[in-house]
LOTOR-723365 format. One record per residue (C-alpha): x, y, z. Coordinates in steps of 0.5 Angstrom, whole numbers, padded with zeros to 4 digits, always signed. Example, Ala and Ser with C-alpha at 12.3 -4.5 7.8 and 13.67 -1.06 7.14 Angstrom:
residues 2
+0025-0009+0016 +0027-0002+0014 
This chain:
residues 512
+0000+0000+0000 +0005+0005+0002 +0011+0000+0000 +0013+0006-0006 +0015+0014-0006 +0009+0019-0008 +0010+0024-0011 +0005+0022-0017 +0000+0021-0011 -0006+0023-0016 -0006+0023-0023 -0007+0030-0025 -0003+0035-0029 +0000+0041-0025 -0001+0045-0031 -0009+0044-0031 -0013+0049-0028 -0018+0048-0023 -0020+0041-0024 -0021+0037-0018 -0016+0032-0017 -0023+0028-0013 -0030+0030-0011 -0031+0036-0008 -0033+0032-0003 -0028+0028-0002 -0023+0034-0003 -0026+0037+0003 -0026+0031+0008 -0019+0031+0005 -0017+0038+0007 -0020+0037+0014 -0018+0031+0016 -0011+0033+0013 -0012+0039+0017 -0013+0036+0023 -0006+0034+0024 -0002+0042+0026 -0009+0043+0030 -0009+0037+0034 +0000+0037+0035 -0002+0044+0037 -0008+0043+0042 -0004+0037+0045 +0001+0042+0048 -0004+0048+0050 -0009+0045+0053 -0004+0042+0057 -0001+0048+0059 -0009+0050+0063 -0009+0043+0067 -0002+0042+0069 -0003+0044+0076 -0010+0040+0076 -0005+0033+0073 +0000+0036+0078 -0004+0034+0084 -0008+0028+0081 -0001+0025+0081 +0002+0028+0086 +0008+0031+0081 +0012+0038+0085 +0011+0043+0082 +0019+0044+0079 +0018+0037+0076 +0011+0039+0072 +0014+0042+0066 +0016+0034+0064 +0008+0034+0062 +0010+0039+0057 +0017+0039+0055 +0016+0031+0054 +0012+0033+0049 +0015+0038+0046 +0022+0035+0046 +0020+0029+0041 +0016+0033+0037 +0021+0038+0036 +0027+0033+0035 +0023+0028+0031 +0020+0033+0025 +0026+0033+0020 +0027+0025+0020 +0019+0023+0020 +0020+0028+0014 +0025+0025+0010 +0022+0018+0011 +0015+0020+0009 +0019+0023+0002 +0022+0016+0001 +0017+0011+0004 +0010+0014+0003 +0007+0019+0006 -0001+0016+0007 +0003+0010+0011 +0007+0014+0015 +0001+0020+0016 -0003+0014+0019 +0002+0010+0023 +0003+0018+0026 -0004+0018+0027 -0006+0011+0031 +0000+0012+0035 -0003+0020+0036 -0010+0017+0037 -0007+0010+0042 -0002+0016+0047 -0009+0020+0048 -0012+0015+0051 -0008+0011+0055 -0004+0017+0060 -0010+0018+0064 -0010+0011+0066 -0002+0011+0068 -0002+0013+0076 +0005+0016+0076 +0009+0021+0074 +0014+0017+0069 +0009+0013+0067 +0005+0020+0064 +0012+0023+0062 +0013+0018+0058 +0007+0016+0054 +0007+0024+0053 +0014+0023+0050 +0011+0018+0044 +0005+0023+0043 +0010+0027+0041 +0014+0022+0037 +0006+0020+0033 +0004+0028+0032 +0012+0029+0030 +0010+0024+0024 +0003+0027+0023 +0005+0034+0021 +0010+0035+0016 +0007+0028+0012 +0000+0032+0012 +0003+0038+0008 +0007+0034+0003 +0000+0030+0002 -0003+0036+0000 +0003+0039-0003 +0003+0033-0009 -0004+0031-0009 -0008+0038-0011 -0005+0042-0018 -0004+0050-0017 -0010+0055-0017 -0015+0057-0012 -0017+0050-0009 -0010+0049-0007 -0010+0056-0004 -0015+0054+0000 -0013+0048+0002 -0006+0051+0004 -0010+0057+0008 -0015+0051+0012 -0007+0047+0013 -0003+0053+0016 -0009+0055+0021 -0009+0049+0024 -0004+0049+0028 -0006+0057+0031 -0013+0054+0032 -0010+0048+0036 -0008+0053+0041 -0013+0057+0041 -0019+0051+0042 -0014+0047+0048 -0014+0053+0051 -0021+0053+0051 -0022+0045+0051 -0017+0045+0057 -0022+0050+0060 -0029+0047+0059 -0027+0040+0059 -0022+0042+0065 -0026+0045+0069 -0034+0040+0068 -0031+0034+0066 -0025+0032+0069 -0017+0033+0067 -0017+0026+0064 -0023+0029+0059 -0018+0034+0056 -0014+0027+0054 -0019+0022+0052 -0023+0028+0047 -0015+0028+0043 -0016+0021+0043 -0023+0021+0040 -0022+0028+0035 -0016+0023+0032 -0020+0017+0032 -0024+0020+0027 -0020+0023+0023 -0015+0017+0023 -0022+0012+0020 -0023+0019+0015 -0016+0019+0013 -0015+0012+0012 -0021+0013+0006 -0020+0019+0003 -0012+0020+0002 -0010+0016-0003 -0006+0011-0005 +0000+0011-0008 +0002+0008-0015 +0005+0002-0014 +0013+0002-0017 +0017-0004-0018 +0023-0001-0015 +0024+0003-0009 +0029+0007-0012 +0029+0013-0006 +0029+0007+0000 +0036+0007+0001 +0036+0014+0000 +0036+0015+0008 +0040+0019+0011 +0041+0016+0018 +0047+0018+0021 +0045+0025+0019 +0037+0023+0022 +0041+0020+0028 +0045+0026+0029 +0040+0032+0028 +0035+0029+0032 +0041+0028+0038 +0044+0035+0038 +0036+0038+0038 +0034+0033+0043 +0040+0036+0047 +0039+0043+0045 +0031+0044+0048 +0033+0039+0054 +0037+0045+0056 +0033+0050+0055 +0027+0047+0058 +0032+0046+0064 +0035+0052+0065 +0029+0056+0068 +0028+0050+0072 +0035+0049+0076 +0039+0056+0073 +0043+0058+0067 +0049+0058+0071 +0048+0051+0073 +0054+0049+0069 +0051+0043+0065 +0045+0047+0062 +0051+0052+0059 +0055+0046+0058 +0050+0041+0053 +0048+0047+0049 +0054+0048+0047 +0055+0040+0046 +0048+0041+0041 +0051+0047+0037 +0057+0043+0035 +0052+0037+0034 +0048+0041+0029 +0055+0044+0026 +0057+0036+0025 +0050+0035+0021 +0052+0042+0017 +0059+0039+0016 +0056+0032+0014 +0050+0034+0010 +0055+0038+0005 +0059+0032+0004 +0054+0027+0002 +0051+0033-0003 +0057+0036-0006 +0062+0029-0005 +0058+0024-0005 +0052+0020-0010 +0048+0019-0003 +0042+0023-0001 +0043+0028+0005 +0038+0028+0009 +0038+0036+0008 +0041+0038+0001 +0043+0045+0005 +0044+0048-0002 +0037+0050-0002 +0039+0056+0002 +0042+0059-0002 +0036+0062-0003 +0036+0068+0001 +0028+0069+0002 +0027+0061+0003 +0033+0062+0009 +0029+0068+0010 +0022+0065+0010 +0025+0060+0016 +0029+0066+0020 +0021+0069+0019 +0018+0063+0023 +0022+0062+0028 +0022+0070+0030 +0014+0070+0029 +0013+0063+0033 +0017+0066+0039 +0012+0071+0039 +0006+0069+0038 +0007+0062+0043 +0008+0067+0048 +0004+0071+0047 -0001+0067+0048 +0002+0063+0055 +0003+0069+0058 -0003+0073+0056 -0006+0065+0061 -0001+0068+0066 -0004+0075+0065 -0012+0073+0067 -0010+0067+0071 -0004+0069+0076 -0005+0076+0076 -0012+0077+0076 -0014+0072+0079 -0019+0069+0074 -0022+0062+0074 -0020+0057+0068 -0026+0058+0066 -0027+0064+0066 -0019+0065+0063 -0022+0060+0057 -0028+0066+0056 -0023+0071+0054 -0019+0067+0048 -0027+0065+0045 -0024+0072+0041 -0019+0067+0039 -0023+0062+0036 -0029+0065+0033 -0024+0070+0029 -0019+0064+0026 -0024+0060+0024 -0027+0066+0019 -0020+0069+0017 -0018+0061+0015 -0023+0062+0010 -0022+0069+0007 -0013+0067+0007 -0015+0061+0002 -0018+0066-0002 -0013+0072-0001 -0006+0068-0003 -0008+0068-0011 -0010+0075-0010 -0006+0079-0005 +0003+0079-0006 +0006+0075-0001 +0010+0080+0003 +0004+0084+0004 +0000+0078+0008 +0006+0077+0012 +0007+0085+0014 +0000+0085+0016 +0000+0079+0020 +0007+0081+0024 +0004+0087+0026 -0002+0085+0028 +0001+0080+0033 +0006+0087+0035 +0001+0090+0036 -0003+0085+0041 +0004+0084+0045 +0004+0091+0045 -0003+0092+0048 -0001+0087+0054 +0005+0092+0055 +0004+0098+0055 +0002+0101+0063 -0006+0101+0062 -0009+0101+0068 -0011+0094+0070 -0017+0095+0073 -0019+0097+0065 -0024+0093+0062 -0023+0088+0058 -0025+0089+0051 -0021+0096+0050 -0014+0092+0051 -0015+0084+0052 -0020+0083+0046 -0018+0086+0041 -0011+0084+0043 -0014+0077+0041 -0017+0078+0034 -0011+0081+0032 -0006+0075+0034 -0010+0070+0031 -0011+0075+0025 -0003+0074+0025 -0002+0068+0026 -0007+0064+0020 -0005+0069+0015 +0003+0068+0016 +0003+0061+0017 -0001+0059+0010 +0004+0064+0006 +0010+0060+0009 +0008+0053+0008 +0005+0055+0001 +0012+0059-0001 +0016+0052+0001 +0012+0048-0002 +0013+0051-0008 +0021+0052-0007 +0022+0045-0006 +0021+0040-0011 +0016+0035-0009 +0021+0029-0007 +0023+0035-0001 +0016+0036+0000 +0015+0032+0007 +0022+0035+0009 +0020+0042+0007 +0013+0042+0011 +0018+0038+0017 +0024+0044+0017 +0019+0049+0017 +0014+0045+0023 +0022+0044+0026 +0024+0052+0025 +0017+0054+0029 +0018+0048+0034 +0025+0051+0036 +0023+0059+0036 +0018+0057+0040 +0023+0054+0045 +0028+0060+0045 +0024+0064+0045 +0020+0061+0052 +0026+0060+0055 +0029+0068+0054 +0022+0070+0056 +0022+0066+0062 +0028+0069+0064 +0026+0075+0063 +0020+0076+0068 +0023+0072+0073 +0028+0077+0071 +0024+0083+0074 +0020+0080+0078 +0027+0078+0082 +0030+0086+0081 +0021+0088+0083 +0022+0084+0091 +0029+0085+0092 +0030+0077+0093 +0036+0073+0088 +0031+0070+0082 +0033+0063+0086 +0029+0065+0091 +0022+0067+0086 +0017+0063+0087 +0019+0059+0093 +0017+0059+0099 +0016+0065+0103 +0017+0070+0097 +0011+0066+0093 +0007+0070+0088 +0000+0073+0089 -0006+0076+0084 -0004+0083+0083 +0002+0082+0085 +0006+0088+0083 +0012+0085+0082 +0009+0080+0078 +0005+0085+0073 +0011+0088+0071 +0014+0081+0070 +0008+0080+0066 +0008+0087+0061 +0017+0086+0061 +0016+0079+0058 +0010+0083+0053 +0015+0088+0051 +0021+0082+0049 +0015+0079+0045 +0014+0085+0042 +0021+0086+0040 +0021+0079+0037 +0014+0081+0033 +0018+0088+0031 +0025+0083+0029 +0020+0078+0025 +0017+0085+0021 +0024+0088+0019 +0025+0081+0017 +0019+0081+0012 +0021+0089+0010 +0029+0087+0008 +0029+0081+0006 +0023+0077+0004 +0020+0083+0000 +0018+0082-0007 +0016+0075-0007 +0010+0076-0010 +0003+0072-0011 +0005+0065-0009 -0002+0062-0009 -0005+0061-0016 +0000+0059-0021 +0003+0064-0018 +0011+0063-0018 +0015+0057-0016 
């Protein structure tokens, strides 16, 4: 079934127009479903994040220790992404797609009946192993299977909101499900939404055409694989780490720099098997010799940051400061989600439409200006809808219009054998943005916070010098980490202005 490579998937002319590959039915269940691995990946990590000290207490976790429930998952998923890639390109992108979503569909079920901390640790661990193999084998499917022209821009644009969407609803599944139904509710609905969409995707992805030779099978790179996926194992290790024990612990400084000479070894071996070798690199590191490609990644990683921690810190904003209940924190990002939902509609249409680089400054200053409203000293007792909500339409306005563009425009720089390990460097690039930058903005605010109550930044949170709804010092770290945010949104804008400008339209038959 999967034995070949794909990258005829369906049989159409990508020169035609706009003649559907399949039913309109089937292509929209296709899409759906295929969009559903970034909003699952995604929502499995956010919803996480508001029944932490719920799952905490249930399995009598330490709150130093709780953090392994996100970064366990983070961790694989993040590192795994380019090897799930390339071996989707070689192996087949439908097997690997529903190998990644009945593993998704089994890890979402099981964790809540594990009753101690390993255990859970571990069986989130191998979710993000499952999400890492779902998601850049779903861009390659769609990247192969419809031709250039409106249909696809949609299909982009539904994909590319996904993964927004995902964090938007688990913050409000975490809320909803967290608060009436139970903390183990949160995990048993991923396992039934996967479900549903793994018996779909069996039926409407199709199937590859048979070849008699696997020509590309043993064109994987596995020492390259092994060493990538080692260095940024280590690398989002140490920075999960390093706000938990102290950056000046001498081990976090020392394996960061142990991962960065590993991704220098895989620069190193990667240039070898390319210009010295007939063998297949896992990563032809010629392809960034197009600066707006190189660019384009340097943009997701610097939005990504940004817009991740817009959204955690903003939880932080209603929950710690405020003093909001879960539910009604889950009330105040509803903006989010209604306005996603209607923008993922009108992207498709605007890519055929609308020069790449202008979508992609609107949306880097639409999450600018959301960090910045959370930054600026507006009195706290202001009411919500003057800052908090419209804060919450403009980042998702941003974030479900640039990440379509991106996905779109690497898709069609990459030929179709990469196009499972475009969708992957990309997923990868966000992935470990998002882990910098959580890093560094945790640093911040503890940061602040310390410098606010005179107390070393060991000290914060501990006994004794524990934080308090309207705390001071707590409302300056929170507005301290807005104003990094939003200096990372800014950074993202002059990299659209100065180096990814001029791309064009790239929805349609626009450039390739």
């Amino acid at each position: 079934m999967g034995a070949g490579k794909d990258e005829e998937l369906v049989a159409v002319d990508t020169a035609a127009s706009e003649r559907l590959p399949f039913s309109k039915a089937r292509c929209v269940a296709l899409v759906t479903t295929i969009a559903a691995a970034p909003f699952l990946s995604t929502m499995a990590i956010q919803a996480s994040v508001i029944i932490l000290p719920t799952i905490g207490e249930a399995l009598d976790i330490p709150t130093s220790r709780q953090q392994w429930i996100i970064s366990a998952y983070n961790l694989t998923f993040g590192c795994f992404l380019l090897l799930w890639g390339r071996l989707a390109d070689v192996y087949g992108r439908r097997m690997i797609f529903l190998w990644g979503s009945v593993a998704f569909t089994i890890t979402s079920i099981l964790p809540p009946f594990i009753p101690n901390e390993i255990g859970f640790d571990i069986l989130r661990g191998l979710q993000g192993l499952a999400a890492a193999a779902m998601t850049p084998t779903a861009l390659g499917i769609l990247g192969v299977t419809f031709p250039p022209g409106r249909t696809k821009d949609i299909a982009f644009g539904c994909f590319g909101a996904g993964a927004p969407l995902g964090g938007i609803f688990g913050n409000i599944f975490g809320g909803v499900l967290g608060e009436y139904l139970g903390w183990k509710w949160v995990f048993w609905s991923f396992g039934i939404i996967s479900g549903i969409s793994t018996i779909a995707s069996y039926f409407v992805i199709p199937l590859p055409p048979i070849q008699p030779e696997p020509v590309m099978r043993n064109t994987v790179d596995w020492i390259g694989g092994t060493v990538i996926t080692v260095a940024l194992i280590i690398l989002l290790f140490a920075l999960s780490e390093g706000n938990v024990v102290g950056w000046s612990t001498p081990w976090v400084p020392a394996l960061i720099v142990v991962s960065l000479l590993l991704v220098a070894v895989f620069g190193f071996w990667q240039h070898y098997l390319e210009t010295k070798t007939q063998k297949r690199p896992l990563m032809k590191l010629s392809i960034f010799k197009n600066g707006k490609f190189t660019a384009a990644n340097v943009l997701m990683a610097l939005f990504f940051s940004s817009f991740n921690n817009y959204l955690i810190f903003a939880t932080y904003w209603f929950q710690d400061f405020q003093g909001l209940s879960v539910i009604q924190t889950t009330l105040r990002f509803l903006p989010n989600g209604v306005t996603g939902i209607m923008v993922a509609l009108i992207t498709g249409q605007l890519l055929s439409r609308v020069p790449g680089d202008v979508i992609l400054t609107f949306s880097t200053i639409c999450v600018s200006t959301s960090s910045l409203l959370f930054a600026i000293p507006i009195p706290v007792h202001t009411t919500y809808w003057a800052y908090g909500f419209p804060a919450m339409v403009l980042s998702v306005c941003g974030a479900d219009t640039i990440f379509p563009v991106l996905t779109l425009f690497v898709a069609k720089t990459l030929p179709p054998e990469d196009a499972s390990l475009g969708g992957a460097l990309i997923s990868a690039v966000g992935q470990i943005g998002r882990a910098i930058g959580l890093a560094i903005a945790t640093a911040v605010q503890t940061a602040i916070i310390a410098k606010e109550k005179g107390v070393s930044v060991y000290e914060v949170g501990s006994q004794g010098h524990g934080l308090q709804p309207w705390d001071e010092a707590l409302k300056v770290g929170i507005r301290g980490t807005a104003w990094f945010n939003f200096g990372m949104s800014l950074a993202s804008t002059v990299v659209v202005l100065l180096f990814v400008r001029g791309i064009g339209i790239i929805g349609g038959k626009g450039k390739r």
